[in-house]
N, C-alpha and C positions, 0 to 999 in steps of 0.2 A: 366781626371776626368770622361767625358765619358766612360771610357773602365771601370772604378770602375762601375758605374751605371747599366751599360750594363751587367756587371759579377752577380751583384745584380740580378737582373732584371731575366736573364735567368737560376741563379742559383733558385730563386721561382717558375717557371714556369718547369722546368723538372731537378733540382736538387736534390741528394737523401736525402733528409729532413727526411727520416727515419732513415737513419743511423747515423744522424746527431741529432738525439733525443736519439739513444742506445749509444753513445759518448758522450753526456750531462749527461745525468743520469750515467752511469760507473763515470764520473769525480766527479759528486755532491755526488757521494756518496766515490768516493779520498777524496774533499774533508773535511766531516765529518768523514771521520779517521786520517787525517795527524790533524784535530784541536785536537782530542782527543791526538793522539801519539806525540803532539809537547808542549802539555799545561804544564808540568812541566817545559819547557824552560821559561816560563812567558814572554815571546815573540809573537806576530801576526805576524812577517815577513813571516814564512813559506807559514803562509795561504793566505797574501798579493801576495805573488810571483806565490805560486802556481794560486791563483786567475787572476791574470793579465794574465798568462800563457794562463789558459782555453779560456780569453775573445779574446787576441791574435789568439788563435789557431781557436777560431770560424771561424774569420776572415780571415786566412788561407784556413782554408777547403772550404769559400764561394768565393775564388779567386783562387785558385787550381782546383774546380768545372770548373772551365770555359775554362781552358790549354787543349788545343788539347794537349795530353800527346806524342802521337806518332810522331807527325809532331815534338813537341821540342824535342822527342829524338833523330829524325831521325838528327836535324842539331848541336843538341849539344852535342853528346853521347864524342867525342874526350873529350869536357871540362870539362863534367862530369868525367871523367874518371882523367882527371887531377885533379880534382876537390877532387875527392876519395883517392888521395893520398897525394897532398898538406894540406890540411885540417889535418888527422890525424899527419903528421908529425909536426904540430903546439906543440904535446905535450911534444917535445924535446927540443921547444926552451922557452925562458926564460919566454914567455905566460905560459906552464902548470904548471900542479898543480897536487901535492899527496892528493890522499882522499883515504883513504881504502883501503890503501897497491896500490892502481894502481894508477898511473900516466895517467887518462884517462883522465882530465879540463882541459881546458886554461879559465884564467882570462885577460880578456880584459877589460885596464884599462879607469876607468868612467863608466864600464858597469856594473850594479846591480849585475847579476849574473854570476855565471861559467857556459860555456859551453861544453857539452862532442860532440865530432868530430865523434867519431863511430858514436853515434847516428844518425846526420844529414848525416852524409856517405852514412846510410843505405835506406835513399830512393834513392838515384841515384845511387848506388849499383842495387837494384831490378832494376829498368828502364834499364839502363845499358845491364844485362845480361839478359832481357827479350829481347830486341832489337838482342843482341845477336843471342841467340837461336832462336831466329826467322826467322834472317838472315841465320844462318845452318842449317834450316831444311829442305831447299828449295835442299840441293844435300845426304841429309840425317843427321839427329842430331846423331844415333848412328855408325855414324863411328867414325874411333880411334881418325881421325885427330878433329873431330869436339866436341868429348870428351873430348882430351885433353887443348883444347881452353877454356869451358866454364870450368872445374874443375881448369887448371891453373890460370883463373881469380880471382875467390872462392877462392884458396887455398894461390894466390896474395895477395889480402886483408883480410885472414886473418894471414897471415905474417905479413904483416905491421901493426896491431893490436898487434900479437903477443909482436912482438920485439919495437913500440913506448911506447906502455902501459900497460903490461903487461897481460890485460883486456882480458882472457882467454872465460869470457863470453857471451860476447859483440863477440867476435868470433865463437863462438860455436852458437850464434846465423846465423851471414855468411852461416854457413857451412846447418844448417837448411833449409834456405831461399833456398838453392841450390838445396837442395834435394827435395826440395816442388816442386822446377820450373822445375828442369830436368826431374824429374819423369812426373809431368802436360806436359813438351813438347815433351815426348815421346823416352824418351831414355829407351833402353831395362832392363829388370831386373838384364840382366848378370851383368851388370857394376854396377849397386851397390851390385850383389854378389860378384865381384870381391873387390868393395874397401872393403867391410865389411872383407875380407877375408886378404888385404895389414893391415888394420888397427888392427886387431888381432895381425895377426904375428909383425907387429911391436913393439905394445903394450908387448909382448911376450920378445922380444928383447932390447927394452931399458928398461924394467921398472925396471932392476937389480940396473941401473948406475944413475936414477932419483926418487928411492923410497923413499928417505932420505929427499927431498925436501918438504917443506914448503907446497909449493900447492897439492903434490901428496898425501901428510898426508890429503888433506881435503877428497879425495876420499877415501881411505884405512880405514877414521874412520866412513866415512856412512856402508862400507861394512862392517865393527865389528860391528856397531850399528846394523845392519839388522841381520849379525847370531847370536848377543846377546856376543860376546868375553869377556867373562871376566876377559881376560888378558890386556886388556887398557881400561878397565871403567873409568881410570881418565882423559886418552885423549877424551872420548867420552864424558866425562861430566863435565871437569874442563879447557881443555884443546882446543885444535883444534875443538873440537864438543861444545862450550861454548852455543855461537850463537843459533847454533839449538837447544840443550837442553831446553835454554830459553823457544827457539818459542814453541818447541812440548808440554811445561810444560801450557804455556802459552792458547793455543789453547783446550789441553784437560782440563783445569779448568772453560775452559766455558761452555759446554757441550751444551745440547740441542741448549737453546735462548741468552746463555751466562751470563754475571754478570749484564750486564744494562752498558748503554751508560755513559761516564768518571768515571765506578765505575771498571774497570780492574785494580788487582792490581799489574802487572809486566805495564802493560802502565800508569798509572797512578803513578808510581813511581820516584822518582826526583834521582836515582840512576842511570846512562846513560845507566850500564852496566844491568840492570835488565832486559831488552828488547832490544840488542843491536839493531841499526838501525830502527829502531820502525817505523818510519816513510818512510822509502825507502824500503831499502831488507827484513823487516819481517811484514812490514803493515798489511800483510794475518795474521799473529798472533793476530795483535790489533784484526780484526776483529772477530777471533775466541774466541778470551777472551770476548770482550764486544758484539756481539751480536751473538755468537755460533755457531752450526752449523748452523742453518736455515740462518743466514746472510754470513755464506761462502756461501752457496748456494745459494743464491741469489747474491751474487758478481759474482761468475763463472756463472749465467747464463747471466747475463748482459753483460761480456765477450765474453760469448760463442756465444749471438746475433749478438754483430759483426762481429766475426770469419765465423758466417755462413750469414751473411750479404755478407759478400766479396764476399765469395762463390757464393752463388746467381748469384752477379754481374757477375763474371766469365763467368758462364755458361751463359750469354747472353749477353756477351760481342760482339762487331763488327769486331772484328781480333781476331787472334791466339795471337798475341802479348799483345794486352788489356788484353785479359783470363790471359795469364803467370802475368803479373804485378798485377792483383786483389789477383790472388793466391799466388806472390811474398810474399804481406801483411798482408796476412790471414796465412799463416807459419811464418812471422816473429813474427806474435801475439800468433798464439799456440804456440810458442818456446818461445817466453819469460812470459806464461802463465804457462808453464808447465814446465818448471825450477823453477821458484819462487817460487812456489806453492808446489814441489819436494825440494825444501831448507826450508822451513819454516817447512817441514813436517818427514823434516830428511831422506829423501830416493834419496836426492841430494846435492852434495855438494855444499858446498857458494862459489859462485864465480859472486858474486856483481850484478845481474840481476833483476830489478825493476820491479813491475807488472804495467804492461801499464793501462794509464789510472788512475790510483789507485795511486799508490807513489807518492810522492813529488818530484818533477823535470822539472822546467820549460823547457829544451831543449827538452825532452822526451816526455811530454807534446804537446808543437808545432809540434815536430817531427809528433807523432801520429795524431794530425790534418792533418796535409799535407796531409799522406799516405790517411788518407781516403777521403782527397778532391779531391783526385786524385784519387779514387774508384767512388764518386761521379761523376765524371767528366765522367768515361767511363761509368757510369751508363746511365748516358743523351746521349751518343754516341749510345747507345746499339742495336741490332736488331730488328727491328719489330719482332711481334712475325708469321706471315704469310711466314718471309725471313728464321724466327730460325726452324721451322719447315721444313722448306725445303731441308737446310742443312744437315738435321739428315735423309734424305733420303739416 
């Protein structure tokens, strides 16, 4: 109980309680959109859950504040690592659960809610390969040998994403976080001209024998959407592009300041399909219906405070290694900022990606507190500013 106190205690005294105010507000205003996008359910659970979530996740971030993060990765990065792939493979066994075409829950029985694994994956994911790359850079990060170590990690989980739960997104997020940190820890440009160049040509090479598929249709109809085809108007608008139609219909009938708060009439509709996923994957619609542009802009700047919140931290972080993991989180938030945002908007295909903070999802939810107690935490580590100067000599 000391150690709780103590965590308290030092987390008010040099904790980042700012960042911890732009994650409160991003949430409070989650969730006054999931009340509007769920009130046709005539249900409060959504709001219950997600509410419990946020108070949990406080509580998180103000105990996660306190984790010397480097010293627990140094002695537990092996378990983590076990950890990162036990966890995900949980959705194979009789725990998961189909939602949305992906096999990404498990229900654990007596427990309220579903939990998705990639999620919680992804913080000791970032930890993980920051430790990594930090350990190789000490004889060079852009050799081959030490290239091919941090990408086959990356490229490891998101395999085992791929093939547990089909959760292409939740992958693609991975693959972000990587290019955030590799880039931050100094690998040369060649090597992501090189993969940009593998991933063409192979893009080139399979896409004859997987165009057919289900998920590749979701790419192929944003790309008709954008040069205007009007040889599959009905895939774009009836079809594989339902979704987005919706949200784009949805967001541009608000215009300016929008329609006013529960008067959207695809969210406020008792038709499920009117605004598919209303509350999770197309939330950014709610808010463009009922409070327009001005309140997307205001939602992405709220976002966008944390994103460069982390940032900050980075830059005055007390290791090379802290820096990678602030920036680890600060790309896994532009990436799933800038996905969802790009789905709702029609210039990115659906592939089930929540906007943090904002959607309905208690695992995501805590998830996001953690990450940034754990930003907090190297916040309080940080440099003087007398040593950071010095540095930069």
């Amino acid at each position: 109980m000391s150690w709780f106190t103590d965590s308290i205690r030092a987390f008010l005294d040099r904790g980042d309680r700012l960042l911890l105010a732009f994650c409160l507000a991003a949430s409070g205003y989650g969730l006054v959109l999931i009340y509007s996008a769920t009130r046709y359910l005539e249900t409060n659970r959504n709001m219950i859950v997600q509410s419990v979530a946020i108070l949990l996740g406080i509580l998180v971030y103000v105990l996660m504040s306190s984790v010397d993060i480097e010293l627990f990765t140094e002695k537990s990065w092996k378990w983590m690592l076990a950890f990162n792939l036990v966890v995900n493979l949980l959705v194979r066994t009789p725990l998961g659960v189909e939602a949305g075409g992906n096999r990404s829950w498990i229900s654990i029985p007596g427990f309220p809610v579903n939990i998705q694994p990639a999620e919680l994956a992804k913080l000791t994911f970032v930890l993980v390969l920051a430790w990594q790359i930090n350990k190789l850079r000490e004889k060079g990060i852009s050799r081959p040998s030490a290239v091919f170590q941090i990408a086959g990690h990356t490229l490891f989980m998101f395999g085992v994403i791929a093939v547990t739960s089909g959760d292409f997104g939740m992958g693609l997020t991975y693959l972000f976080i990587f290019v955030v940190m590799a880039w931050t820890g100094g690998v040369k440009k060649r090597w992501f001209l090189l993969a940009a160049v593998v991933c063409v040509v192979g893009i080139v090479l399979i896409w004859p024998h997987v165009s057919d598929m289900y998920f590749m249709k979701r790419f192929t109809v944003v790309i008709d959407h954008i040069l205007g085809n009007p040889d599959t108007i009905y895939e774009q608008t009836q079809d594989v592009g339902w979704q987005q139609t919706r949200s784009i219909m949805a967001i541009g009938s608000g215009g300016l300041t929008g329609m006013g708060y529960l008067q959207g009439i695809q969210t406020q509709s008792s038709y499920k399909q009117a605004l598919p996923a209303r509350e999770t994957d197309e939330i950014f619609a709610v808010c463009g219906e009922e409070f327009g542009l001005i309140g997307c802009c205001l939602l992405l700047l709220m976002l966008a405070l944390i994103i460069l919140r982390c940032v900050w931290v980075a830059r005055r972080a007390c290791s090379h290694q802290s820096a990678l993991i602030a920036m680890g989180y600060a790309g896994m938030l532009l990436a799933q900022v800038g996905v969802n945002v790009g789905m709702c908007l029609y210039i990115f295909p659906v592939v089930g990606l929540t906007l943090p903070f904002i959607s309905y999802g208690g695992s995501s939810i805590v998830t996001m507190f953690a990450a940034m107690g754990i930003i907090s935490g190297i916040k309080m580590r940080s440099l003087p500013s007398w040593l950071r100067d010095r540095n930069q000599l």
